[in-house]
N, C-alpha and C positions, 0 to 999 in steps of 0.2 A: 250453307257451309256448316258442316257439323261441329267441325271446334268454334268454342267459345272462347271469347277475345277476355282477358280479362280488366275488366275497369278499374283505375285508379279509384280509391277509396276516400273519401274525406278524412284526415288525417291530421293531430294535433299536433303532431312530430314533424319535420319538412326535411324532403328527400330532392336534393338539388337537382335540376336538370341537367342531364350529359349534353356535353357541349361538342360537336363535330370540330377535329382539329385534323389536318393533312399529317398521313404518319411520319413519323420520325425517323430516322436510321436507326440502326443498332451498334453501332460501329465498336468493337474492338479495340481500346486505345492502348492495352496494354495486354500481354499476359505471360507472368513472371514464372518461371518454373519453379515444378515443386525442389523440395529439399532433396541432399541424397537421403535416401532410406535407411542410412546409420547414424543421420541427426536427427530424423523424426524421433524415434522412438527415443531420445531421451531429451527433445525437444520440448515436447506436447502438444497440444491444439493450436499456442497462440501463433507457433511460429511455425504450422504446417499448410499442407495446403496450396491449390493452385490459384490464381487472384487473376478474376478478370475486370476490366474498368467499361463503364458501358454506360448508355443513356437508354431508359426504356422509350417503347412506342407510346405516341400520346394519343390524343382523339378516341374514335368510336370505332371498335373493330368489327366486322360481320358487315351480312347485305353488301359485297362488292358485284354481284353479278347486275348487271342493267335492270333485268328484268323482276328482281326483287325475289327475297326469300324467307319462307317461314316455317322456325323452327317449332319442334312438335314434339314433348320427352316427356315422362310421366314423372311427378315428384314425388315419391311414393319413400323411397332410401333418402333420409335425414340424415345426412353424413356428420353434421355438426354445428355448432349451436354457440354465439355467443352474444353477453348482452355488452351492449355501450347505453350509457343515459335511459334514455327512454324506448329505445329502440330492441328489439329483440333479433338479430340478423341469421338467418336457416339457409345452411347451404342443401342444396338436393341433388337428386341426379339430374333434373327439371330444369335448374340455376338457381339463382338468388333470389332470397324472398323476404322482406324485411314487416317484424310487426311490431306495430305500436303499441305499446303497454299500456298506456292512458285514454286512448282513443279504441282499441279492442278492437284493428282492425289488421287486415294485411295486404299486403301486395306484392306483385313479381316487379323484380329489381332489372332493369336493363342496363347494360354494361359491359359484364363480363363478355369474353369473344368466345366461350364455351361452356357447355351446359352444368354437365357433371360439377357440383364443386363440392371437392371431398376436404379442403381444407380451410379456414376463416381464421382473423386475427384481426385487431385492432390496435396499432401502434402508439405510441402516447400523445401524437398529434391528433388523434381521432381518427386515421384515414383506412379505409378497410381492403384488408389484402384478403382475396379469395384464389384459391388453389386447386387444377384438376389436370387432368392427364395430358392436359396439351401447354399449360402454362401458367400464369401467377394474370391476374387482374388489379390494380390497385384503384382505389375511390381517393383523388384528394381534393378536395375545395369542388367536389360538386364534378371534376375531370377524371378520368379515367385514364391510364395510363397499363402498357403491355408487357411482359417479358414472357415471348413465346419460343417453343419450340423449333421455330426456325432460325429463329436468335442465336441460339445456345440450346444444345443438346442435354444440357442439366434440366433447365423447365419442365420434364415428362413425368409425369406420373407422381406429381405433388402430394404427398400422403400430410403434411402438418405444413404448418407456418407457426412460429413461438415469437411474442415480445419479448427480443432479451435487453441486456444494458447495451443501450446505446447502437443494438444492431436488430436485425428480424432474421432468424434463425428459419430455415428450409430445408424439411426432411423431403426425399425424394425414394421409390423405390428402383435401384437399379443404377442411380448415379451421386449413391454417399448424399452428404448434405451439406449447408454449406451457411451462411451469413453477408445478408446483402447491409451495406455502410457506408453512407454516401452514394457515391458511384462507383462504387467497388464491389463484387462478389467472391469472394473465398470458399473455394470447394472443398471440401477433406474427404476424402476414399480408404479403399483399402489400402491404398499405395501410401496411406499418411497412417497406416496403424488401425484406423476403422475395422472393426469385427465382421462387418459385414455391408456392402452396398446399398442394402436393403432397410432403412432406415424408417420405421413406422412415426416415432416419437423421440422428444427430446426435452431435457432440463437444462436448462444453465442455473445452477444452484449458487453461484457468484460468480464474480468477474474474470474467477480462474479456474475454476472445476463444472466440467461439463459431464451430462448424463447421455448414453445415447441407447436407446430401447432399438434394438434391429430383429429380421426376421431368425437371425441366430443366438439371440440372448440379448444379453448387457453389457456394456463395456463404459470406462470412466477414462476420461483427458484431465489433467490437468497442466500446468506450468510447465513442467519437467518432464510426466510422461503418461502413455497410453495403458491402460488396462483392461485386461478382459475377464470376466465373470461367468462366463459361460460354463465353467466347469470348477467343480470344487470348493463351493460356495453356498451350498444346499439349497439353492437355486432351479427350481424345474429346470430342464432342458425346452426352448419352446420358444417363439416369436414373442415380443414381445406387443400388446396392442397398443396399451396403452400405461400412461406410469404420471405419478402427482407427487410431490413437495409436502408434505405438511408442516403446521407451526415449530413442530418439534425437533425434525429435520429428517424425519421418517420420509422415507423414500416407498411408494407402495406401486407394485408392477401386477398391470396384468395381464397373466403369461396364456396366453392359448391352450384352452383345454385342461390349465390346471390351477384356475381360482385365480387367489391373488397372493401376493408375496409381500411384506414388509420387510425391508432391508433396513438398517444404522449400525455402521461402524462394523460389518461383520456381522452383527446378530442377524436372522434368521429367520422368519413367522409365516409358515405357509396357512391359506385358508379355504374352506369349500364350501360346501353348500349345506356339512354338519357342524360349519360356524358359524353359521348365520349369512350365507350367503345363498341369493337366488338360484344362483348354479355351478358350474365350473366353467362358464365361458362369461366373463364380463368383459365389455367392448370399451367400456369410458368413465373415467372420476370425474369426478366436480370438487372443490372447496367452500363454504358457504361462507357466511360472514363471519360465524363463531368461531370457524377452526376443523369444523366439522367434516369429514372425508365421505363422499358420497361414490358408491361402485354401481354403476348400469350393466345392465345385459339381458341377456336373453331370460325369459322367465322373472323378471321384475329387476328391484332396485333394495338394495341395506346400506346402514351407515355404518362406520366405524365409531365405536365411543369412547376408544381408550383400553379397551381391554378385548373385544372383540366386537362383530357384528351383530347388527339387527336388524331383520325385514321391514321398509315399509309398507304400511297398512292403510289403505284408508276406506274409512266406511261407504261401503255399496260400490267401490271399484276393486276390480279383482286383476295389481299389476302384473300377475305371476301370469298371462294370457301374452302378453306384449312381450316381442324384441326390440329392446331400447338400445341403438346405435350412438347415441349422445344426449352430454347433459349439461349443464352450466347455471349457475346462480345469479341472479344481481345482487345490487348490495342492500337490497331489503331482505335476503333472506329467501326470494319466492325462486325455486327450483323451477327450470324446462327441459322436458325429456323430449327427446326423441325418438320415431319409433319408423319401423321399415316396412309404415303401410297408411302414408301418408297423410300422418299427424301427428302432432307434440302436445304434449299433457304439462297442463301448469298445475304444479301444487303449492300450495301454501297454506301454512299450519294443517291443519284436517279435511283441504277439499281438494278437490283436482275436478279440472277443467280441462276437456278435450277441444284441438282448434284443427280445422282439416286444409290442407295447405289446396289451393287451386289447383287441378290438373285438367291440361291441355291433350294429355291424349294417353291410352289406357298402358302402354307399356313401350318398354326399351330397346325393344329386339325386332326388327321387324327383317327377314329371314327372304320372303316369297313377296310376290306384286305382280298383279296380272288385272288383264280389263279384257269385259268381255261384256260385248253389249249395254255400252255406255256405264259398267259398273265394274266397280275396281274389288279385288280379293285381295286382303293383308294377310298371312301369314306370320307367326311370331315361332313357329315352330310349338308352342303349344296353345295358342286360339287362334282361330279365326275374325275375321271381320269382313263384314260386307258395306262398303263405302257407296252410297247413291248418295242422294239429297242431306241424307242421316246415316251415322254409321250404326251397326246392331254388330254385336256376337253373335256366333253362331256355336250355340253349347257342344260341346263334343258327346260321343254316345258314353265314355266310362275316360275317366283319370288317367287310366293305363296307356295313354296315345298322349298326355301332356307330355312337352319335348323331345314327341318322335314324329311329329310332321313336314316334313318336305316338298310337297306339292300341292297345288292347288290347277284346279280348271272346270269350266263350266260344259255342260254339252251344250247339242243343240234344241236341247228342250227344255233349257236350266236348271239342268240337274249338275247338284255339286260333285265333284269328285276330288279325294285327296289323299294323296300317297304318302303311304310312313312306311318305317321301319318295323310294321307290324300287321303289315296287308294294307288293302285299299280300302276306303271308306268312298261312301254312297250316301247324300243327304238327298230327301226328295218330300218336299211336304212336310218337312217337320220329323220326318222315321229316318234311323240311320238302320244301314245294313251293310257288313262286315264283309269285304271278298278275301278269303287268306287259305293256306293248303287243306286246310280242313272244307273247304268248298271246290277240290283238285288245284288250286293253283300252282304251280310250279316251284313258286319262291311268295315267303312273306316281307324280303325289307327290300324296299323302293324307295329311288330316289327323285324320280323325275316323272309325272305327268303329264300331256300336253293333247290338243284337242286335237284333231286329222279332219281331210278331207267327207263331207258328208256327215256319216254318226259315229267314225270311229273316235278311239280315243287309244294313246297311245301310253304304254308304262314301262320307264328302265328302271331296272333290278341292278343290286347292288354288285352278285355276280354272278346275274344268271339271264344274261342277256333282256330282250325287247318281250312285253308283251300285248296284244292287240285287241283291242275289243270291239267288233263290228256287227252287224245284224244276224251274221252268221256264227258268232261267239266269239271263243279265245283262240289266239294263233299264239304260238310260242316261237318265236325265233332267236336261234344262238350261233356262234360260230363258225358251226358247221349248217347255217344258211346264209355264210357270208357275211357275217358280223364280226368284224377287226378283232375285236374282247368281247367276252359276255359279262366284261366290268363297263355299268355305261357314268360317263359324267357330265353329260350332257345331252339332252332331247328338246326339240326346239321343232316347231311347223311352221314353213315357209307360205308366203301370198300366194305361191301356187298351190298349197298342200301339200306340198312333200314334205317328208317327214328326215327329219338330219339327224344325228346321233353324232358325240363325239366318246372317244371311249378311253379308257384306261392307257391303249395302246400308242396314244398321241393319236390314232386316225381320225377323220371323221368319214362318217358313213349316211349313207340316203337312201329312203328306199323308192325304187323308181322301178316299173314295169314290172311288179308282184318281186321283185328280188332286191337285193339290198346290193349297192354298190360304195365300194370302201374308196378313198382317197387317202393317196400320199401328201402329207403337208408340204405345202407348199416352201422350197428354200430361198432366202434373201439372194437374188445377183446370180443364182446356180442356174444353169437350163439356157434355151434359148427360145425365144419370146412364141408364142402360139399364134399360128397363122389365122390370117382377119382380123380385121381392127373393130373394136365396139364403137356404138356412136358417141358414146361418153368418154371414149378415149383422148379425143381432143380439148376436150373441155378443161381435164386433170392437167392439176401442177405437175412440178417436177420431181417432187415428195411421191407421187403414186407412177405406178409403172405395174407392167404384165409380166409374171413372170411363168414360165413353163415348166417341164418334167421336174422335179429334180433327179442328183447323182449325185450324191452325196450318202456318207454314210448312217443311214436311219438311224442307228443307234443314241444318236443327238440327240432324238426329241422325239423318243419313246418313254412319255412321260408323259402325266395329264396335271401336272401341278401349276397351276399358274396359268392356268386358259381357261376361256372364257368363249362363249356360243352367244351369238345373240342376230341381230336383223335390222339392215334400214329402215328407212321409211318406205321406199318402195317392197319389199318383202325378200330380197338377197342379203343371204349369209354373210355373218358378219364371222370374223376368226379372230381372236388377239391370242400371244404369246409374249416374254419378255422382246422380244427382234421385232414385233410390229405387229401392224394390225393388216388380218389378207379377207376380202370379199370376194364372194366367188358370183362368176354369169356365164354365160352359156358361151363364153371364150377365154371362159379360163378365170385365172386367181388375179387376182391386183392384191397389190403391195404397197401399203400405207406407214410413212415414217409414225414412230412415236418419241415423242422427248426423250432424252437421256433417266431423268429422275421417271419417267412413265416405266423403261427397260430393267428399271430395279425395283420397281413394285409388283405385287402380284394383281391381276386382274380378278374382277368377282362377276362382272355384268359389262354387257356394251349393247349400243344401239346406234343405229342414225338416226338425223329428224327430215322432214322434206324440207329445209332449209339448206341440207346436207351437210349439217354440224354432226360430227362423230361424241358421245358420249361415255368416256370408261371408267368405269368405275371400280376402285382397286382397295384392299385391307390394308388399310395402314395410313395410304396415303391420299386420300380423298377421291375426287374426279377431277379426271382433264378430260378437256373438251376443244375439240379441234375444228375450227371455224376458219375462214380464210387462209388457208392454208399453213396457219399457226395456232398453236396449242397455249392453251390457257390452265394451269392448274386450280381449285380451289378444293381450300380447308377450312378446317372449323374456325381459323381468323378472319377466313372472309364470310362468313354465314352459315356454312354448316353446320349441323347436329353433332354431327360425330364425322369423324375420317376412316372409319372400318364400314366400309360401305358392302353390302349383302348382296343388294339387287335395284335396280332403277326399274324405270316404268316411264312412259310418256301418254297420257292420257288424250283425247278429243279434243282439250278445252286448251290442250297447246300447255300444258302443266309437265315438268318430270317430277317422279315421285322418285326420290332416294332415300331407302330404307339402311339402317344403320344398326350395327350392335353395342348396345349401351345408348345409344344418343336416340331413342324415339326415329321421327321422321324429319325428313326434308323436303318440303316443295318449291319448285322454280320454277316460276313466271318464265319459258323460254322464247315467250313473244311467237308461237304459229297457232 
């Protein structure tokens, strides 16, 4: 197996074990409506706001499917950094990763029910709240406990978590922010006076004046009422990243794209990178023990000393090379950077120490997944990988093809082939060689690849129909050889070798007896049933059914969004659409319910297994997976990497391989 497992470290710090508890409800016990909107605003923050009362999930979330699962994200993006005691805790895109200060080691934190954690805190009990796009994780007494997105709609896209008095403040982007106390959560929005939904960061400067850093500026709550900054303030126009307190009561923002800003009382202090600043994009402050105001970012790190900035420097490291993403001090003074290429720099007084966090596998994005002769091809849209025994890269010919790859496929000689948006590429031996119009091709951007019967190999163009490569060369086929659209968005070859196309047009198309023949998708309940019954017809629930012609008006679902091409275990076409999922055989289409919440996602990838479990996999909203005649969903609370799932895969060894954007991979144990 080519991932390496990573081994707990001997450790002088003690990281308690998670303890498996049966989850909890989430229940709802109360939720009080906001104010009208003519008392907000001369309200302020305390008395605004929706209030919900709730119990989090307790126990261990992930690994619900039988067959077990493991996740697979590269920790490269250090989202944020803080220390408690002895302990240094790194959220990544990877997950959580805690290191020991005393003992100079580290390790991956299990826990959290999602990878990504873009936000960390430590409340004054010691218990650690970590934050990422699916929800809030809490560590207390060695138990972990949940507030997910199916919970509550607020938990998405957790950008901060702040210690404030007596509450834990939660910035979110897209649903305002809020403060969890007790068992209470209070949301505040736009509809409470909020500048904007989009909430990056946040102050509570005391018990009545809040600060809120949003992607449209600045804005100030207090007691009595809302304020906005965003204009006429001498204030950049600009998101704000990130913004720190100082001893003094200096407020210092930093605004996207243009330095940093000190705010008190009105006054005004814009700064760049001609005052001592690395650049004009700084990502994060820190405070040290003296009082000292520290700005990270891209091209290094400066201090503030009261009058303006200063570069640090340290001998025989050059930080001005690093994008440092986060920073944070303990109370000795000793600074940890972070940086988005997976590692943090400790400095203290005049050295710096680089430490490289564990990674489990090379990247986030995994796009393409295919197996061909007991070997699997990953796609990330800009590498490659070839997965046997060991996985290896496979270096591209030039730069110029990073983020423009779409396809992958082997022949039958093992030669790679792989389609971008810049012609086809040819790996053989180690030489790559370029096929695009400067070699007569028709068209250079491609989106889809797939291997055919014998030695062809088959390529759809973005909108310039199929084209064929067989012993006898290139065949161009469009339109006008019977092709629905010469927009294709799907190419797929079946166990028999025919070759399927779905197109732009909503059709799908096959090419059978040297011509292409198109099909009308098939309609839910429309038609009357096609005569002869298959031998599997008996076998089917009451969920699947035959259905015939349709007569209905095409215009419904002349559209290719939200569909999705894929194949049984036996090698017949698979079809999904929001209204179902239809298979086709040599009598016709069948017609497969899908859940309610399946009908409102979009589809990305489907397959069957020879256990004849249906597999879909959809952006946003995980996989479901349809097994005795009832549908199972899972998300990143039950094991998965990520829910923006790309493309699956079901390998020999009875493994699916679900590739995800942002979340690395996903493999499941499916027991064949």
């Amino acid at each position: 197996m080519f991932f390496f497992r990573i081994k707990n470290l001997i450790m002088l710090f003690s990281l308690a074990l998670i303890i498996s508890a049966p989850a909890a409800a989430f229940p709802v016990i109360s939720e009080e409506e906001p104010a009208d909107p003519g008392e907000i605003e001369t309200a302020g923050w305390l008395n605004s706001g929706r209030i919900f009362r709730f119990y989090p999930r307790t126990g261990r979330a992930g690994s619900s499917y039988p067959g077990g699962m493991e996740r697979h994200a590269p920790a490269l993006m250090i989202e944020e950094l803080v220390c408690s005691r002895d302990t240094l805790w790194i959220g990544t895109e990877g997950g959580l990763f805690a290191y020991g200060t005393l003992s100079d080691s580290i390790m991956k934190v299990e826990g959290p029910f999602f990878n990504g954690i873009k936000a960390l805190a430590v409340d004054d009990e010691g218990s650690v709240w970590a934050g990422g796009d699916q929800g809030i994780s809490v560590r207390r007494g060695g138990r972990w406990s949940h507030y997910t997105t199916d919970d509550l709609y607020f938990f998405e896209r957790i950008t901060g978590i702040i210690n404030g008095n007596g509450k834990m403040w939660v910035t979110t982007f897209g649903h305002g922010c809020g403060y969890i106390s007790g068992d209470s959560l209070t949301v505040l929005t736009r509809a409470d006076s909020l500048l904007d939904d989009r909430v990056n960061c946040l102050i509570e400067k005391n018990d009545h004046q809040v600060w809120f850093g949003t992607e449209s500026g600045l804005c100030l709550a207090d007691s009595f009422s809302w304020q906005s900054l965003r204009y006429g303030n001498r204030i950049p126009t600009g998101s704000i990243e990130d913004m720190i307190l100082d001893e003094e009561g200096n407020i210092f923002l930093a605004v996207n794209g243009n330095g940093v800003v000190r705010y008190n009382l009105g006054r005004v202090n814009r700064y760049g990178k001609r005052n001592g600043l690395p650049g004009e994009e700084i990502n994060a402050f820190s405070l040290d023990p003296s009082g000292k105001v520290w700005g990270a970012g891209r091209s290094g790190v400066s201090t503030y000393d009261g009058s303006g900035w200063i570069p640090l420097r340290v001998q025989g490291v050059s930080l001005t090379e690093y994008n440092f993403l986060s920073i944070c001090h303990d109370v000795e003074g000793t600074a940890y950077l972070g940086t988005d290429r997976g590692s943090f720099l400790i400095q203290s007084i005049d050295t710096v120490k680089e430490i490289a966090i564990p990674q489990s596998f090379p990247v986030s994005m995994i796009s393409e997944i295919r197996e061909y002769d007991d070997v699997l091809w990953l796609s990330s849209g800009s590498r490659i990988f070839r997965v046997g025994k060991e996985m290896t890269e496979i270096k591209l010919p030039d730069p110029w093809f990073e983020g423009a790859l779409t396809g992958v496929a082997v022949d039958r000689s093992g030669i790679l082939w792989v389609s971008t948006r810049f012609g086809i590429l040819q790996y053989n031996n180690g030489a790559w060689q370029i096929f695009d119009k400067r070699l007569g091709l028709p068209a250079d951007h491609f989106r889809w690849v797939s291997r055919g019967g014998g030695d062809d190999l088959w390529f759809g163009t973005f909108d310039d129909g199929i084209l064929r490569l067989s012993k006898n060369g290139w065949t161009h086929y469009t339109d006008s050889n019977g092709l629905p659209s010469n927009a294709i968005t799907g190419l797929i070859t079946d166990s028999g070798q025919t070759v399927w196309i779905l197109s732009d047009s909503g059709k799908i198309a096959r090419f059978a007896s040297k011509k292409w023949e198109a099909f009308d998708l098939p309609y839910r309940g429309i038609g009357r049933p096609l005569t002869g019954e298959p031998e599997s017809k008996k076998e089917l629930d009451p969920a699947i059914r035959f259905l015939g012609e349709r007569n209905a008006d095409p215009e419904e679902w002349m559209t290719a969004r939200g569909l999705a091409l894929g194949m049984d275990a036996s090698g017949r076409i698979l079809f999904c659409r929001s209204d179902g999922i239809f298979r086709y055989s040599e009598n016709g289409w069948q017609a497969i319910d899908i859940p309610e919440a399946g009908k409102r996602s979009v589809p990305s990838s489907i397959l069957g297994t020879a256990s004849g479990e249906i597999w879909l996999a959809t952006r946003g909203s995980g996989l479901f997976i349809r097994k005795s005649g009832g549908w199972t969903n899972l998300r990143v609370a039950d094991g998965l990497s990520g829910d923006d799932i790309l493309a699956i895969c079901r390998d020999r060894s009875g493994r699916l391989w679900a590739g995800t954007r942002g979340g690395g991979i996903t493999i499941i144990n499916i027991g064949e």
